[in-house]
N, C-alpha and C positions, 0 to 999 in steps of 0.2 A: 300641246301636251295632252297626252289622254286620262283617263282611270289610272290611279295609281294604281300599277301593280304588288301586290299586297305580296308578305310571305306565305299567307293563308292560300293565295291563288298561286304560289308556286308551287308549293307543296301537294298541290292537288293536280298538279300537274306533271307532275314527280311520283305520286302515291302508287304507280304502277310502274313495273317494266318498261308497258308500250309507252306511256307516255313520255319517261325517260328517255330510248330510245329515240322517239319523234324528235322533241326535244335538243338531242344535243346536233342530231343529223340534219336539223335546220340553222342550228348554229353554226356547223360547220362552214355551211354557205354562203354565209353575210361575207365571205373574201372574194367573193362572185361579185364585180361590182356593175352597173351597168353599164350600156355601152355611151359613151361620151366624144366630144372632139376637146373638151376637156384636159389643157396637158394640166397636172400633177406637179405644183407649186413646191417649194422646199426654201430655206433659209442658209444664206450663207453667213459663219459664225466664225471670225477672224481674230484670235486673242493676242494675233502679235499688235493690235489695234486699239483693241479696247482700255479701256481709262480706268475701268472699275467707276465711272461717275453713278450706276443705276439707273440711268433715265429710263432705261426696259423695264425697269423692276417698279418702277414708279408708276411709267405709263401704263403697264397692264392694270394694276392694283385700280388706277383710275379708268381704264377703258372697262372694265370686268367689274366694277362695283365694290372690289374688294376688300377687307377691313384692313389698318395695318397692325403687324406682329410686334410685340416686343424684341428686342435686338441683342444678341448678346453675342462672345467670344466662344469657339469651341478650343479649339487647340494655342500650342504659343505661337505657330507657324502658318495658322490659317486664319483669312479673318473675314468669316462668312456672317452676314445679316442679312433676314433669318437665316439660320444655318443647314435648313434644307427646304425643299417642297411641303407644303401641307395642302388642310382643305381651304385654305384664305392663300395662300403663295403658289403661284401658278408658273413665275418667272422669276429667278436670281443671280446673281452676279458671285459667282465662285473664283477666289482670289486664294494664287499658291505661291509660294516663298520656294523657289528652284534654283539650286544651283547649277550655273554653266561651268563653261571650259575654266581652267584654271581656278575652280572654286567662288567664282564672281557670283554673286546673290542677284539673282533679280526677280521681279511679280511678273506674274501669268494673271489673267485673269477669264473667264468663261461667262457667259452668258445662258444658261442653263433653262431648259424649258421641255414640254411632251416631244420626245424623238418623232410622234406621228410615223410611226413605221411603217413599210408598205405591206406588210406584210403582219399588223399586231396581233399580236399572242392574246394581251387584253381582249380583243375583240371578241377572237376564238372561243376562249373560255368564257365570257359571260352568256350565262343559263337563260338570260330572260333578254337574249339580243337590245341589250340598254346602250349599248358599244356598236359604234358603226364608222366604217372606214367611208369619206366619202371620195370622189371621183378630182376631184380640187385638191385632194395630200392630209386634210384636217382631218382625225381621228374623234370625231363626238361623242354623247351619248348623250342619254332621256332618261333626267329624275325621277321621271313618274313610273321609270322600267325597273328600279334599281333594288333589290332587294336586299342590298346589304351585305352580299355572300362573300365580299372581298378575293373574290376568285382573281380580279383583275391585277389587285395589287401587290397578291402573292407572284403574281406571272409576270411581270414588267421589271424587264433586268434592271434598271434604272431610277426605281422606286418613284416611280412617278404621280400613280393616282395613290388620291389619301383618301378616307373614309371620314367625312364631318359627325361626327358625334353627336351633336345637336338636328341636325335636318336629315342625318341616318340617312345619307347618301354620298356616295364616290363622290369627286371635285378634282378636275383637273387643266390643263391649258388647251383650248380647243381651238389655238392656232388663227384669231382672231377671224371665223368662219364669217362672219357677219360682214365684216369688213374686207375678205374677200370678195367674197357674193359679189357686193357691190364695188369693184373694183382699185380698190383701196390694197396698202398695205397694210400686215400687223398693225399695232400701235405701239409694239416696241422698237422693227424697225423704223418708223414715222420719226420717233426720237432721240435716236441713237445719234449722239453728235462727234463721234468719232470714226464714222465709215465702218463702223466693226461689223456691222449686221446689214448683210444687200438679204431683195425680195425676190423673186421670179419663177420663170420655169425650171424644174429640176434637170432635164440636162443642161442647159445654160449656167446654173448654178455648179453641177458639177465640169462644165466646161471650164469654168471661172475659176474653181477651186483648183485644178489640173494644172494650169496658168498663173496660178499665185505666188509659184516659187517657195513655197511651204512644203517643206519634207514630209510632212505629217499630215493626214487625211486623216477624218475618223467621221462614219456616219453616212460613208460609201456603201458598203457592204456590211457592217455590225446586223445583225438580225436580219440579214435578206436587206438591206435598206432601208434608211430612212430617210424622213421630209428636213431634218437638222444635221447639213452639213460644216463640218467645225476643217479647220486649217491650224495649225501651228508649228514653230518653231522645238518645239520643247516636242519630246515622246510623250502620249496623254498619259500615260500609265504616270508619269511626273507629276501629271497634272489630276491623280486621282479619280480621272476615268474607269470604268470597270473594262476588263477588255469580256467581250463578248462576239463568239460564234456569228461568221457570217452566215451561216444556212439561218432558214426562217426557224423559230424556236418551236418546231412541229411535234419533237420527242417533249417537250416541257407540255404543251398541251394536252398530247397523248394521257403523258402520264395523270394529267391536273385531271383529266375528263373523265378518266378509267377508277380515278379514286373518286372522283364525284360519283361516278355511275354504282359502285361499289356500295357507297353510303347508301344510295338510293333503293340498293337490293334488297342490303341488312335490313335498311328501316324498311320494308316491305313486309321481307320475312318476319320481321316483330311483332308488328301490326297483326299476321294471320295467326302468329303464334300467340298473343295476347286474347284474341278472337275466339282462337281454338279452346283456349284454357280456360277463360271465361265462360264456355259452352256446356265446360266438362263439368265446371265446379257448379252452374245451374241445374245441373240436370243430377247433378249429387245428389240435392239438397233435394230435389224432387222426389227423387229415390225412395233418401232417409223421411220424407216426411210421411210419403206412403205409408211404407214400412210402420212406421208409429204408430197410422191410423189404425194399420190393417190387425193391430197386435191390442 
């Protein structure tokens, strides 16, 4: 970890056009990744499988340091704990109450975590490159980059990164990077004692998926692709999925970067115009003090 980068040193890096400029045209970049023999891992996420026991949701909490949440009921039909992602929940177990053929009820459940896309929008848009795709599928990023701008988690269809309020930085599931590195699985695949959740290379896992005899893909093509591929029985839109665009989310960047860039101008233009008007009202007063002497 380096220097935290501060607001004060973004904004000064920001405080002009060119920097601006500079700035977001190096951010664009970070989807340039390097050249590797590296295939691009992915998850395979099987909810005709899954038990709803949490053992993912437990193992990350444990593998990641992470505190546990209070637990509560959202809806009469869903019975999610915690009921979404935060800055302490990285992994969860989403459980839906579905009706099949002939009105027959039965549970779905999901295993929920960062899509790691191939293509993140998150990455795109953040100003201080704290967000970084690597070559392995895990989408990371560096606290000491993080200014707080929430750019990321206004742009992730999927409401993934959250904003910790106390340590004023993003926090999200980074795909147990560490434990790939060193040739390991996740820790929530490691625990998964229902088979729901396989590890591997991404076309093998979409080989896999292809092969499953699951009507339902999702996580093929949503946002250009991603490293969380799910299978089920049930339509996800059932299952409370968002349906989302398979082209990569490049108009959503556009637009995220052109309003950032925008903000960047105004406050430019402020600054010179505060500058200006401060110069005027000095040299009024200079003016009028002459004037006083001279009389």
């Amino acid at each position: 970890m380096g220097e935290k980068f501060s607001r004060r040193s973004f904004l000064k890096t920001v405080g002009t056009g060119f920097g601006l400029t500079t700035l977001f045209v190096t951010s664009d970049k970070t989807k340039n990744l390097p050249a590797t023999t590296t295939k691009p891992k992915a998850m395979l996420i099987d909810v005709r499988k899954c038990i709803g026991c949490k053992a993912c949701q437990i193992a990350c909490k444990v593998w990641n340091k992470l505190p546990a949440e209070e637990t509560r009921i959202i809806t009469e039909n869903e019975y999610v704990n915690p009921p979404s992602f935060s800055a302490d929940t990285w992994c969860y177990v989403k459980f839906s109450e579905v009706k099949g053929k002939e009105g027959i009820i039965k549970w779905r459940m999901a295993s929920l975590r960062c899509m790691h896309c191939l293509e993140p929008t998150c990455v795109s848009v953040c100003p201080t490159k704290a967000l970084k795709k690597l070559p392995e599928g895990p989408v990371v990023y560096d606290p000491s980059r993080c200014i707080g701008c929430k750019y990321c988690v206004e742009a992730c269809p999927w409401n993934v990164p959250h904003f910790d309020e106390e340590k004023k930085v993003i926090s999200k599931c980074v795909f147990c990077v560490d434990r790939i590195k060193a040739g390991m699985v996740p820790a929530c695949v490691a625990n998964c004692q229902a088979g729901a959740l396989q590890f591997g290379d991404r076309d093998e896992i979409l080989e896999k998926a292809h092969n499953s005899g699951a009507p339902y893909i999702y996580g093929e093509k949503e946002a250009g692709g991603t490293s969380m591929i799910f299978v089920s029985d049930v339509p996800f839109k059932e299952l409370g999925f968002p349906e989302v665009s398979s082209k990569p989310m490049e108009t959503f960047k556009s637009d995220m970067l052109t309003s950032i860039a925008s903000v960047g101008v105004i406050a430019t233009i402020i600054s010179f115009a505060g500058y200006f008007a401060a110069k005027f009202l000095r040299r009024k007063e200079e003016i009028s003090k002459t004037l006083k002497e001279e009389k």
